[in-house]
C-alpha positions in Angstrom: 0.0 0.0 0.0 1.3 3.4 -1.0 0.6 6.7 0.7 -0.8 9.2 -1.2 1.1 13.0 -0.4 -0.8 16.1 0.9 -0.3 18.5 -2.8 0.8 21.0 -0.7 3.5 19.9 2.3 4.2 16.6 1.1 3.2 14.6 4.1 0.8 11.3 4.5 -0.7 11.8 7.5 -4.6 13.1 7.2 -6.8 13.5 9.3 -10.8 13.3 8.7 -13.7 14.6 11.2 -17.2 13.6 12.4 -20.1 15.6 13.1 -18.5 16.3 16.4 -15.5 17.4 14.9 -13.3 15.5 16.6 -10.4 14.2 14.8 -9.1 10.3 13.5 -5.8 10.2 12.1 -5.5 8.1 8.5 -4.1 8.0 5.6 -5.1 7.7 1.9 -3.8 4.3 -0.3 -2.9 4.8 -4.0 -6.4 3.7 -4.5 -8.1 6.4 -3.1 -9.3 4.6 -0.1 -9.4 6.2 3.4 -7.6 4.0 6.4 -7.3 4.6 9.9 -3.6 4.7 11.5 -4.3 2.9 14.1 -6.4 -0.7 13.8 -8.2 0.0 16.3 -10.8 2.7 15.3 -13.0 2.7 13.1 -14.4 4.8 10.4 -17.8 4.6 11.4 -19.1 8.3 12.4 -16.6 9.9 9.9 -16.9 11.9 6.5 -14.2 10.2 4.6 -15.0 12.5 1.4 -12.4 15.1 3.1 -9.4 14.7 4.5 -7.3 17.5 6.1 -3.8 17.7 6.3 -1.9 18.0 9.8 1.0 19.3 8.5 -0.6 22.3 6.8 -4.1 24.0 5.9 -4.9 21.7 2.9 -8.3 20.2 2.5 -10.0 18.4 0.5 -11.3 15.5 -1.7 -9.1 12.3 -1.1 -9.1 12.1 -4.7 -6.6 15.5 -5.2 -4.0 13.9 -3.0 -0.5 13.3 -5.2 1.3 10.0 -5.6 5.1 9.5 -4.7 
């Protein structure tokens, strides 16, 4: 599984929200699919359909993240 790359700082690690807005760290497969970091959460609850970036102020569709 690759890591896609936030188009603007270059890092994998996302983060998407629920209605809450609390926070689940993932990251986005070559694939465009949306995984948790850690095994142990779940999805469920979350809008996977945008991802932010923790490294900078990016948003946006999984699908505009860049391959490395």
């Amino acid at each position: 599984m690759k890591k896609m790359l936030c188009p603007q700082c270059k890092i994998a690690a996302m983060y998407v929200k629920n209605e809450k807005g609390e926070r689940l760290l993932v990251y986005v497969t070559d694939e465009g699919e949306v995984v948790v970091k850690n095994p142990e959460h779940s999805l469920d609850g979350y809008d996977t359909s945008e991802v932010f970036c923790l490294g900078c102020s990016w948003h946006g569709s999984p699908k505009r993240l860049v391959k490395y």
